[in-house]
VEXDRENBA-634733 format. One record per residue (C-alpha): residue number from 1; residue in one letter; chain; x, y, z. Coordinates in Angstrom, 1 decimal. Each point is the difference from the previous one (the first is absolute). Layout:
N
SITE   resi   resn   chain       px       py       pz
SITE    NUM      a       A        X        Y        Z
...
end
This chain:
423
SITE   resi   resn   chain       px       py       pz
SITE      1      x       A     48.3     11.3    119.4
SITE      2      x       A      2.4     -1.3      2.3
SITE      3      x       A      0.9      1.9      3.3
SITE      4      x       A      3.4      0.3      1.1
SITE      5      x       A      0.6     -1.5      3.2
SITE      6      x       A      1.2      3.0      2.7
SITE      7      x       A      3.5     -1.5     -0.1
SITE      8      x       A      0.7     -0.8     -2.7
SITE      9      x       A      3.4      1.0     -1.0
SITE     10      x       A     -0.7      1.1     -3.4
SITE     11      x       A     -2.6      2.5      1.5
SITE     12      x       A      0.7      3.6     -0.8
SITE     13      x       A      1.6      2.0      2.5
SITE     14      x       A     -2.0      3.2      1.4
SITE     15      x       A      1.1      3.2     -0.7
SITE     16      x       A      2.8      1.6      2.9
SITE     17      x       A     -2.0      2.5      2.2
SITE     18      x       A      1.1      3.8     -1.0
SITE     19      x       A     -0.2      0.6      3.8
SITE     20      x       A      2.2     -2.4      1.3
SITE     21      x       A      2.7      1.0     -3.0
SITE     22      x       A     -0.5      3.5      0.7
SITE     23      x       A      0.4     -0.2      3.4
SITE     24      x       A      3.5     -2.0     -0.3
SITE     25      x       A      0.9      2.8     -2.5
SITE     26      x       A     -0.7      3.4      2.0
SITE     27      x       A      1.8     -1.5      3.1
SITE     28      x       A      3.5     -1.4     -2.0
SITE     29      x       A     -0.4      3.5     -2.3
SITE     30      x       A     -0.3      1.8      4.0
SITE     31      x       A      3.1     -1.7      1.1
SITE     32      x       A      2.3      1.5     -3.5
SITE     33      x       A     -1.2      2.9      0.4
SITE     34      x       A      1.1      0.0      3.6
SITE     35      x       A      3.3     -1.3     -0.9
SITE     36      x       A      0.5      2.9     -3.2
SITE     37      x       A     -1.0      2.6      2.6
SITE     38      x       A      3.2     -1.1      2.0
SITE     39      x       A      2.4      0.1     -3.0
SITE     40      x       A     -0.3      3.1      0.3
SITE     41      x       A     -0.2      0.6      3.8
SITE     42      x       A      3.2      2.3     -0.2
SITE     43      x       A      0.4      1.1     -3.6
SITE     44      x       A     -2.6      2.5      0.5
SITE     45      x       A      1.8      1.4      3.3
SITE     46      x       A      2.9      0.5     -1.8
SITE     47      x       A      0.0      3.8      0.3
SITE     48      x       A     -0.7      0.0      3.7
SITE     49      x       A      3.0     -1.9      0.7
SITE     50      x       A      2.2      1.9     -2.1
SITE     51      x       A     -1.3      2.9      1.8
SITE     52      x       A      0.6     -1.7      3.5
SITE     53      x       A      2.8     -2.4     -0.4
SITE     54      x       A      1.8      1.8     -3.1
SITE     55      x       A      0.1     -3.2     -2.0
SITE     56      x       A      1.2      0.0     -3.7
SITE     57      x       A     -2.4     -2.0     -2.9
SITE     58      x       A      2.5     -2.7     -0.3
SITE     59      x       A     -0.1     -0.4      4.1
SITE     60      x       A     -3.4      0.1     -0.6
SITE     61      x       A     -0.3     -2.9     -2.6
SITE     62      x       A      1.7     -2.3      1.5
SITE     63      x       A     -2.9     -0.2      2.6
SITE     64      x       A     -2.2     -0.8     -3.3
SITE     65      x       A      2.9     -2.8     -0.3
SITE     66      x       A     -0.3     -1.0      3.0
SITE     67      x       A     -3.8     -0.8     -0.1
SITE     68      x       A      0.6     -1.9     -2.7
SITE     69      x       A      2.6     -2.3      0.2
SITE     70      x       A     -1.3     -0.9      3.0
SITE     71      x       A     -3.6     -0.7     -1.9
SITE     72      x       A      2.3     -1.8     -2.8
SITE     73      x       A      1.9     -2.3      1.9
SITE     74      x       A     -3.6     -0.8      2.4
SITE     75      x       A     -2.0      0.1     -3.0
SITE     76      x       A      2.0     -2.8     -1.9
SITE     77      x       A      0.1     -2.0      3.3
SITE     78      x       A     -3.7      0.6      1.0
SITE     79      x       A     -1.0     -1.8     -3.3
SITE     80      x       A      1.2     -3.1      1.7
SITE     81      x       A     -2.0      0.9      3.2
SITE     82      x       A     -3.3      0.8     -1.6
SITE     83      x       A      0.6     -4.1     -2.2
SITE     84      x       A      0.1     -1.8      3.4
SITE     85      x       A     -2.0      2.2      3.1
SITE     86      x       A     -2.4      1.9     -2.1
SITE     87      x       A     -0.5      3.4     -1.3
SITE     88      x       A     -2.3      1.2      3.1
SITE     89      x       A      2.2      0.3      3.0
SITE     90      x       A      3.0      1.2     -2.2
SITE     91      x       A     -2.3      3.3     -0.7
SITE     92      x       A     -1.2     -0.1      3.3
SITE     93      x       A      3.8      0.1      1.3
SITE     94      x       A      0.7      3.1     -3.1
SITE     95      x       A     -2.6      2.1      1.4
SITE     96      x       A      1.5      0.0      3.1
SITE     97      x       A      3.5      0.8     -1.1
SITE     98      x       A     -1.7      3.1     -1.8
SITE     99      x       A     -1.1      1.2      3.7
SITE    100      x       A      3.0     -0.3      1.5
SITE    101      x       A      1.4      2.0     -3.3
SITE    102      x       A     -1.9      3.1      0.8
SITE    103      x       A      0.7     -0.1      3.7
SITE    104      x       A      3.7     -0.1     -0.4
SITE    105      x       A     -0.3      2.6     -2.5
SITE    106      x       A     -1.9      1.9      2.3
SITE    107      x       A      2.6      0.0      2.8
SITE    108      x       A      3.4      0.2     -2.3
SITE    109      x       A      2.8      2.2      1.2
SITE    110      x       A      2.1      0.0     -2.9
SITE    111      x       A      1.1     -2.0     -3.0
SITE    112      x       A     -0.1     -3.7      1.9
SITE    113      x       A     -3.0      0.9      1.2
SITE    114      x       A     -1.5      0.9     -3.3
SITE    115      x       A      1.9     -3.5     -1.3
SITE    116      x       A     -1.4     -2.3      2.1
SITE    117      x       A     -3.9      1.7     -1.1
SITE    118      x       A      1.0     -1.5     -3.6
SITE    119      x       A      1.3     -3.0      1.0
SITE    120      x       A     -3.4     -1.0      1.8
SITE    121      x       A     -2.1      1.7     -2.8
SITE    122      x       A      2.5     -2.3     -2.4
SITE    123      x       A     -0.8     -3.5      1.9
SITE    124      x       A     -3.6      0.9      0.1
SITE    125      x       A     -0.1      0.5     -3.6
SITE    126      x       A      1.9     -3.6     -0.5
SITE    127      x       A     -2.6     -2.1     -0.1
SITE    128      x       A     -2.7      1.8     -2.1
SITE    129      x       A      0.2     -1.0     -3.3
SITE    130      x       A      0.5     -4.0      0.6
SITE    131      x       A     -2.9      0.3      2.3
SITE    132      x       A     -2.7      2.6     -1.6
SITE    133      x       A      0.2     -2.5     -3.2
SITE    134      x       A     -0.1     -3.1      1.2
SITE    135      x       A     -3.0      0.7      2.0
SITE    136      x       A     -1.7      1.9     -3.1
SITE    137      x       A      1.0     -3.2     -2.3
SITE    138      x       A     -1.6     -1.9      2.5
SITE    139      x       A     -2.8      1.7      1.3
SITE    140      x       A     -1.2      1.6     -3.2
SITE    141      x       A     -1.9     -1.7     -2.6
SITE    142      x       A      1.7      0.0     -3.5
SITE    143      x       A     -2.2      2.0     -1.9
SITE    144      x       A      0.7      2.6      2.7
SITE    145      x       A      3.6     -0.3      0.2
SITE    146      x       A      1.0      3.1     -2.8
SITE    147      x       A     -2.5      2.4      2.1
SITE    148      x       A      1.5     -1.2      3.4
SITE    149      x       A      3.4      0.7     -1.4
SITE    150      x       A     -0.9      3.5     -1.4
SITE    151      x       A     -1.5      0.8      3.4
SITE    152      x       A      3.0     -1.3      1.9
SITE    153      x       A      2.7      2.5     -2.2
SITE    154      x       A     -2.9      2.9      0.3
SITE    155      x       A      0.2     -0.4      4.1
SITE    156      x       A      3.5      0.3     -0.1
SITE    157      x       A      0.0      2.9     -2.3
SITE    158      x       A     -2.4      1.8      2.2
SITE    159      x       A      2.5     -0.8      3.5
SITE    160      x       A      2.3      1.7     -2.2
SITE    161      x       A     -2.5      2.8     -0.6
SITE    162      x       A     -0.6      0.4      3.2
SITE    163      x       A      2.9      0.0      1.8
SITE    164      x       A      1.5      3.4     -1.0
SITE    165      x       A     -3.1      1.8      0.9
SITE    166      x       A     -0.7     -1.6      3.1
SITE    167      x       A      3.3      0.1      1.4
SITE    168      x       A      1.4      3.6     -1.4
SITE    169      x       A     -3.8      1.6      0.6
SITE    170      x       A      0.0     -1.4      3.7
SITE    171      x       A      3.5      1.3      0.4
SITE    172      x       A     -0.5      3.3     -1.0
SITE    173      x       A     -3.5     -0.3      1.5
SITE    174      x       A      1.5     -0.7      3.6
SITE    175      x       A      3.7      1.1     -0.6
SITE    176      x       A      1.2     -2.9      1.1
SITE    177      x       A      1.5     -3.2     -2.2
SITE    178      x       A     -0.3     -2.1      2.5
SITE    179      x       A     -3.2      0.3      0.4
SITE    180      x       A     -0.5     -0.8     -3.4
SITE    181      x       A      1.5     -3.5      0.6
SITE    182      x       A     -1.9     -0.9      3.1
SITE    183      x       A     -2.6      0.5     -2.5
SITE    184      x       A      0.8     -2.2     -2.3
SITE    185      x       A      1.0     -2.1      3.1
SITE    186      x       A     -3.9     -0.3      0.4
SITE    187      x       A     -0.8     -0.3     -3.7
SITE    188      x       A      1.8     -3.4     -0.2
SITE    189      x       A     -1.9     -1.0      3.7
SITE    190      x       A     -3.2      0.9     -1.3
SITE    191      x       A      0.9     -2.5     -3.6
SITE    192      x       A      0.9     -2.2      2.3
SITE    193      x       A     -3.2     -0.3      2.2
SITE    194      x       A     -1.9     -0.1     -2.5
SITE    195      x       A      1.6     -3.1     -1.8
SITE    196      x       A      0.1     -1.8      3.0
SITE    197      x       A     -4.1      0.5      0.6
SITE    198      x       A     -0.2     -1.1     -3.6
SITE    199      x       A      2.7     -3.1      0.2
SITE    200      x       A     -2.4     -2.5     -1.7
SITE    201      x       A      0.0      1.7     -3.5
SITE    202      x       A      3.8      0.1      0.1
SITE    203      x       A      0.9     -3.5      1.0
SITE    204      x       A      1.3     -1.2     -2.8
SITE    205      x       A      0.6     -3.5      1.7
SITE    206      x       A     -4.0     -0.8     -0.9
SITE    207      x       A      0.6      1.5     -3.5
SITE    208      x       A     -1.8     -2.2     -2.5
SITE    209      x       A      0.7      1.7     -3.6
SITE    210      x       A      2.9     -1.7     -1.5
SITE    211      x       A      0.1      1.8     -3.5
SITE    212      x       A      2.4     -2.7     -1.5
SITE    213      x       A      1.3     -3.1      0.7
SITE    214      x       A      3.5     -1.2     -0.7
SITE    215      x       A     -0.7     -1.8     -2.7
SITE    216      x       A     -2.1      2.4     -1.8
SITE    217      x       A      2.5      2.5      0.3
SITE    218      x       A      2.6     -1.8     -1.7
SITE    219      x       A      2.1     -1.2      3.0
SITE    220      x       A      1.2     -3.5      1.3
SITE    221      x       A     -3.3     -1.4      2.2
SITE    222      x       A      2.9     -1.8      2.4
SITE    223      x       A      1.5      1.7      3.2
SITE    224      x       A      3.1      3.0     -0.4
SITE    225      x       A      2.1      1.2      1.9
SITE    226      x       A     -0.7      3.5      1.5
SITE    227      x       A      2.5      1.7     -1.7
SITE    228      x       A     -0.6     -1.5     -3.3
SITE    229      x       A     -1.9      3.2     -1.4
SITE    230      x       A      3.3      2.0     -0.2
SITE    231      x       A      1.1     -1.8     -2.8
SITE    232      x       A     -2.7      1.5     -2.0
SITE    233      x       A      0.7      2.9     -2.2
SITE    234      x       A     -2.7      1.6      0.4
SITE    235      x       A      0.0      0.6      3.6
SITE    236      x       A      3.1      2.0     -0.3
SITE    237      x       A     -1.0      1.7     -2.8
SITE    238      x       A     -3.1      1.2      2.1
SITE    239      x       A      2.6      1.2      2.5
SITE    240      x       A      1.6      2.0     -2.6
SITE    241      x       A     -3.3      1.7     -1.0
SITE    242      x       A     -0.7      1.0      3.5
SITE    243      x       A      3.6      1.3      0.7
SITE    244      x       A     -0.5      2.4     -2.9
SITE    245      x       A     -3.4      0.8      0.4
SITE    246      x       A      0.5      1.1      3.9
SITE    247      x       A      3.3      1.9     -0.6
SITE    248      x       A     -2.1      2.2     -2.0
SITE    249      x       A     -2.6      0.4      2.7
SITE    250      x       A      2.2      0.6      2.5
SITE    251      x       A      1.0      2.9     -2.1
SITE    252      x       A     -3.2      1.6      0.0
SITE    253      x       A     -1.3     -1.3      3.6
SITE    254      x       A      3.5      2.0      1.9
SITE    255      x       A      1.0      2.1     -2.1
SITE    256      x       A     -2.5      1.5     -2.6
SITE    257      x       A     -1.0      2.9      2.2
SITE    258      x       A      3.6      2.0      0.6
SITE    259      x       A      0.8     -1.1     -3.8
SITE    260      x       A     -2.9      1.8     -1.5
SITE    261      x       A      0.9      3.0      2.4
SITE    262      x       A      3.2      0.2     -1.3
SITE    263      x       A     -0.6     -0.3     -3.3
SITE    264      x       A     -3.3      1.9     -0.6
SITE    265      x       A      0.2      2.3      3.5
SITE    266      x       A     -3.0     -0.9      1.1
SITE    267      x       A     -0.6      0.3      3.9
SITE    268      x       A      0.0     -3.0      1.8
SITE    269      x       A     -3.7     -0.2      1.2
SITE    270      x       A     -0.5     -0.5     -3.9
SITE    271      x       A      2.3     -2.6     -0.8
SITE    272      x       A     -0.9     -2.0      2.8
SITE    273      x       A     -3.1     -0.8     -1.7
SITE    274      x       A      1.8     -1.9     -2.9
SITE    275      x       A      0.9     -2.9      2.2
SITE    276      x       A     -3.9     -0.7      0.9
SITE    277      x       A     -1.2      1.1     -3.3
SITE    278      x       A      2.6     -2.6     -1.7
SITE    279      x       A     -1.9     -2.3      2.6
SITE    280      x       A     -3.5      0.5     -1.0
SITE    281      x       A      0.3      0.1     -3.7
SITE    282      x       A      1.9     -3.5      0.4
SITE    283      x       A     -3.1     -0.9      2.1
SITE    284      x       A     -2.3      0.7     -3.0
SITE    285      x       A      2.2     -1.8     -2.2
SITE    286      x       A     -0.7     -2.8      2.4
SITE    287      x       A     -3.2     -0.4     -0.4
SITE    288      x       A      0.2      0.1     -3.8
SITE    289      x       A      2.5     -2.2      0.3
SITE    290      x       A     -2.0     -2.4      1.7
SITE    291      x       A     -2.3     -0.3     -3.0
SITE    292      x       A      2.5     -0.5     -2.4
SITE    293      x       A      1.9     -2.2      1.3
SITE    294      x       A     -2.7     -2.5     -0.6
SITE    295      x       A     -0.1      0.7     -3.7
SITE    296      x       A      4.1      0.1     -1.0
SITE    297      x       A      1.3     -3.2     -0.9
SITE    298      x       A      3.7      1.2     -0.2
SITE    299      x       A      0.4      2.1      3.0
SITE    300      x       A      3.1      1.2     -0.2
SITE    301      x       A     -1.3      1.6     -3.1
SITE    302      x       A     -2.4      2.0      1.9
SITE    303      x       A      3.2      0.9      2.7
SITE    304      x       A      2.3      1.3     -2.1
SITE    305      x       A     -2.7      2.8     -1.9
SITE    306      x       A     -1.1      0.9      3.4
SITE    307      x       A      3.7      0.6      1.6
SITE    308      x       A      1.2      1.6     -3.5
SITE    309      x       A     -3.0      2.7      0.2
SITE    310      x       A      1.8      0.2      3.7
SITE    311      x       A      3.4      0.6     -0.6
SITE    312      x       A     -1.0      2.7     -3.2
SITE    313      x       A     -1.7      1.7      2.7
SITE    314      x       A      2.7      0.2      2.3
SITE    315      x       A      2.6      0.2     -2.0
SITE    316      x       A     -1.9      3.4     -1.3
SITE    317      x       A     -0.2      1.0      3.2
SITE    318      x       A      3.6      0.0      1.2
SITE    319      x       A      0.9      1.8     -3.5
SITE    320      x       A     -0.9      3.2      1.6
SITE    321      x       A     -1.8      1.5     -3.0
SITE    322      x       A     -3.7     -0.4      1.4
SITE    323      x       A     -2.0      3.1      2.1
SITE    324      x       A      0.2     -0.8      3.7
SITE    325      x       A     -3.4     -1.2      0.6
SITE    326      x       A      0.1     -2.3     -2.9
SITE    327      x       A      3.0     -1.4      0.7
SITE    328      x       A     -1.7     -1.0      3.2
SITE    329      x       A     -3.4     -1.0     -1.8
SITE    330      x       A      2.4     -2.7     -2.1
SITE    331      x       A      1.7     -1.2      2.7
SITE    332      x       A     -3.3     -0.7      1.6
SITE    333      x       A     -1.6     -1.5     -2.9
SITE    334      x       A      3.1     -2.4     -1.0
SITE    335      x       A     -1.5     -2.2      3.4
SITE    336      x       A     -2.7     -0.8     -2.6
SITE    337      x       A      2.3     -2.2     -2.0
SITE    338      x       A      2.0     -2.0      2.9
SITE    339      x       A     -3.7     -0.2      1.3
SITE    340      x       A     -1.6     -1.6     -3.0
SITE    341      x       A      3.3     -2.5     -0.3
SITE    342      x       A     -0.5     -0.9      3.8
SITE    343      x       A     -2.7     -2.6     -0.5
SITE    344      x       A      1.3     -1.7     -2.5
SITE    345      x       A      3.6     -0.3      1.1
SITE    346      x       A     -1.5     -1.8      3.3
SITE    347      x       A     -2.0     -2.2     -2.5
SITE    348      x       A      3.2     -0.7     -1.9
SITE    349      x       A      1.4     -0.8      3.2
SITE    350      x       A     -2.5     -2.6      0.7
SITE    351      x       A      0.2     -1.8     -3.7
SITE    352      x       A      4.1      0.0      0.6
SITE    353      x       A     -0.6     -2.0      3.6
SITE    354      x       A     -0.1     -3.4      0.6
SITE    355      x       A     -2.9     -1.3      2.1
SITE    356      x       A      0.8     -0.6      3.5
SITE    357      x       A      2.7      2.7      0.4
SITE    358      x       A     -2.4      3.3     -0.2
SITE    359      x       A      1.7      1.2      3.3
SITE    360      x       A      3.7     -0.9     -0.8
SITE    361      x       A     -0.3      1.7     -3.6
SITE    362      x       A     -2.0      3.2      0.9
SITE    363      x       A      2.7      0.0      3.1
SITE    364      x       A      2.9     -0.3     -2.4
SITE    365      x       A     -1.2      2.0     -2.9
SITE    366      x       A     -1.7      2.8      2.0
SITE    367      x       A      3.8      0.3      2.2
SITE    368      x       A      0.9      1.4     -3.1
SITE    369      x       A     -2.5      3.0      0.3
SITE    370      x       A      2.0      0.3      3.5
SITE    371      x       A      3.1      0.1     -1.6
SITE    372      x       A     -0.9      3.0     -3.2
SITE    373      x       A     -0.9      1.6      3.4
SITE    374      x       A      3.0     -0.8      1.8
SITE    375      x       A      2.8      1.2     -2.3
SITE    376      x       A     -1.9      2.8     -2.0
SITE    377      x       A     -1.0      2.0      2.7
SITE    378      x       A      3.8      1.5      1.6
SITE    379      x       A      1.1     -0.2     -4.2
SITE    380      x       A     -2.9      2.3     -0.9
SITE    381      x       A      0.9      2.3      3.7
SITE    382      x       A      2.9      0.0     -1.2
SITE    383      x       A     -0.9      1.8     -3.3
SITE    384      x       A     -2.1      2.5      1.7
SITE    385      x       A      3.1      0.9      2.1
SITE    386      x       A      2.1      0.9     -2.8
SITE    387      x       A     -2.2      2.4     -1.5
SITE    388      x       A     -1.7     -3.0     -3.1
SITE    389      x       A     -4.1      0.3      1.1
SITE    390      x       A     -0.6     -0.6     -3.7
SITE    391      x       A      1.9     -3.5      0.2
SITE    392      x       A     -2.5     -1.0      2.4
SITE    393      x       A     -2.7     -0.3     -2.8
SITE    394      x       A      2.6     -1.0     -2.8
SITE    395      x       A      1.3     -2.8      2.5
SITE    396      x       A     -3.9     -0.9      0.5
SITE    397      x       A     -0.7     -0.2     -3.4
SITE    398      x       A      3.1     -2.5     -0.9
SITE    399      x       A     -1.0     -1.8      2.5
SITE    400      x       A     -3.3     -0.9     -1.1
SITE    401      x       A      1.5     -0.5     -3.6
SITE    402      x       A      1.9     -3.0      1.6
SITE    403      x       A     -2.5     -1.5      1.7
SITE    404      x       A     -2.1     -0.3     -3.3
SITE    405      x       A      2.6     -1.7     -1.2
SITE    406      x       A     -0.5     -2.6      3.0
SITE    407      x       A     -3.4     -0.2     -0.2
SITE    408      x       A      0.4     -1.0     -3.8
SITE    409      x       A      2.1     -2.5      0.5
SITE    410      x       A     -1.9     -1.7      3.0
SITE    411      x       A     -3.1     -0.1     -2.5
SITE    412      x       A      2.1     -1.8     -2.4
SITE    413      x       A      1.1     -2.6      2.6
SITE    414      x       A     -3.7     -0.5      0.9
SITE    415      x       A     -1.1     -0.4     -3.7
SITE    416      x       A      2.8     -2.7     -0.4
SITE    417      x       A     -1.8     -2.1      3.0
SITE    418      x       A     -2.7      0.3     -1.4
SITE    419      x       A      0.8     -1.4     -3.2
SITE    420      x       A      1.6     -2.5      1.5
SITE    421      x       A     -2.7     -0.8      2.0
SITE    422      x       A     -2.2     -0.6     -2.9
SITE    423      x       A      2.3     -2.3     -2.1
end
């Protein structure tokens, strides 16, 4: 039998160490859920600073707008950063943004004060998406990729877990708010230490996995220009899915808790619970997610069943006809859907990007996550000001019905490529 020569380029590749993958996932999914805890760095101090400052809920979500236009506009922009310097020293520079979030927080005298906070949590939170995925796409071996993609939305749902408790509980633990943002202040210092000791797993300069190559992927093989990916459908579709899809969470993540009050009359230290509990049964999803998104060949298919169990639920929940505690439960438990879609919509993502362009795309399509944030949050305030909690859930749930409509419609524009890819 004939031996194959060491290098010989026909020789099997080994098998990607687990460790190595691992490691480049726990430290990208420890950075998301670093930048999800600071979404919601003032949203869960919202009654504090009524209480001090007498601010309405509209006043109060435009500071949620604030955040996020600011992420929009540096998210679409840091897509382009993260193409030509790197992904590493573009989180490196978030994480510090996220410290000097807390601290300004921390010391705020008023409504600038609390403005500038989100402005630096907003910049920090820029860069994020472009960069977590272009260093999982090229750290991570493919057979890994679904997992590393579950993991990265599960970290993200648990910042947003853990955010209300942590801030609220150290609040009312030290009655102070501002010592709930010096906090986090550290929080983001501590992330940040630790990804520095840990650089080498993150550089996604030495990044050897390339999952596709141009050609494969149904794309010209010669040079375009950097702005040539706008002109695909899909991209923009994508940025319609996450528009929808964030409006509704920003419905739940702000203003779920003084809704179901309203409605239902339960006390506040109850409702506050919906929020994290929304955040942990989208986790679990996550993970299930993670498994399936491996096994669906049309994606969007799996999306839209997963956000229309979603809406139902919170559609049933602003109705008003469900016992307190249940409606609570439900509104909990309808995370499970958005969780399970999570995987696969960042999978979708992927099959609608052209090679080359991870950052720009993720950058562009993920600015549109910033923007359902953005102009959802004082519309929804706004509600809860005149007297409508129910429309917070009703809004929610139409929201989600539109962006199944995106996702659809994105899936379609992938199938084509492919199709024409194989002709």
């Amino acid at each position: 039998m004939k031996t194959m020569p060491p290098d010989s380029p026909t020789r099997a590749t080994p098998a990607p160490a687990l460790r190595a993958d691992a490691r480049t996932i726990a430290l990208v999914g420890l950075a998301h859920g670093t930048s999800h805890f600071f979404h919601l760095l003032l949203a869960p101090l919202f009654p504090w600073f009524i209480s001090d400052f007498g601010f309405s809920y509209s006043e109060l979500g435009l500071l949620i707008t604030v955040f996020f236009v600011v992420s929009g506009v540096g998210q679409a922009s840091a897509g382009f950063l993260v193409d030509r310097i790197g992904a590493r020293p573009v989180l490196f520079f978030a994480m510090g943004c996220f410290v000097a979030a807390g601290l300004a927080g921390s010391m705020a005298q008023g409504y600038g004060g609390l403005m500038l906070a989100a402005a630096l949590a907003g910049l920090g939170n820029a860069p994020f998406h472009p960069a977590d995925f272009t260093i999982l796409n090229k750290r991570v071996s493919a057979p890994r990729l679904g997992h590393a993609f579950s993991i990265h939305g599960i970290s993200g749902n648990l910042g947003w877990a853990v955010a209300p408790l942590f801030l609220a509980g150290l609040t009312t633990l030290t009655g102070s708010w501002r010592i709930a943002l010096l906090g986090a202040s550290l929080v983001a210092l501590a992330a940040l230490v630790i990804l520095v000791a840990r650089r080498d797993a993150i550089d996604d300069r030495q990044g050897t996995w390339a999952h596709e190559t141009r050609a494969a992927a149904g794309y010209p093989t010669r040079p375009e220009h950097t702005l040539a990916f706008l002109r695909l459908p899909s991209v923009w579709l994508c940025f319609s899915f996450f528009f929808w899809s964030t409006a509704a969470m920003s419905a739940i993540q702000s203003f779920a808790s003084p809704a179901l009050h309203q409605i239902y009359g339960l006390p506040l230290g109850v409702t506050a619970m919906v929020v994290t509990g929304f955040m942990l049964c989208s986790a679990g999803g996550m993970i299930a997610g993670g498994f399936l998104v491996g096994r669906a060949e049309r994606l969007e298919r799996l999306i839209a069943v997963c956000l229309l169990a979603a809406a139902g639920m919170l559609a049933l929940v602003g109705s008003g006809v469900l016992p307190g505690y249940v409606a609570v439960a439900v509104a909990a438990l309808a995370g499970a859907g958005t969780g399970l879609a999570g995987p696969s919509r960042d999978m979708l993502i992927k099959r609608a990007s052209p090679p080359g362009a991870t950052g720009r795309v993720y950058g562009t399509v993920y600015s549109g996550l910033d923007l359902g944030f953005a102009v959802s949050s004082p519309l929804f305030g706004a509600l809860m000001d005149h007297g409508h909690p129910g429309g917070v859930f009703m809004g929610a749930a139409a929201a989600l019905l539109m962006g199944v409509g995106s996702a659809a419609m994105v899936g379609r524009e992938v199938a084509v490529r492919a199709r024409v890819r194989m002709a």
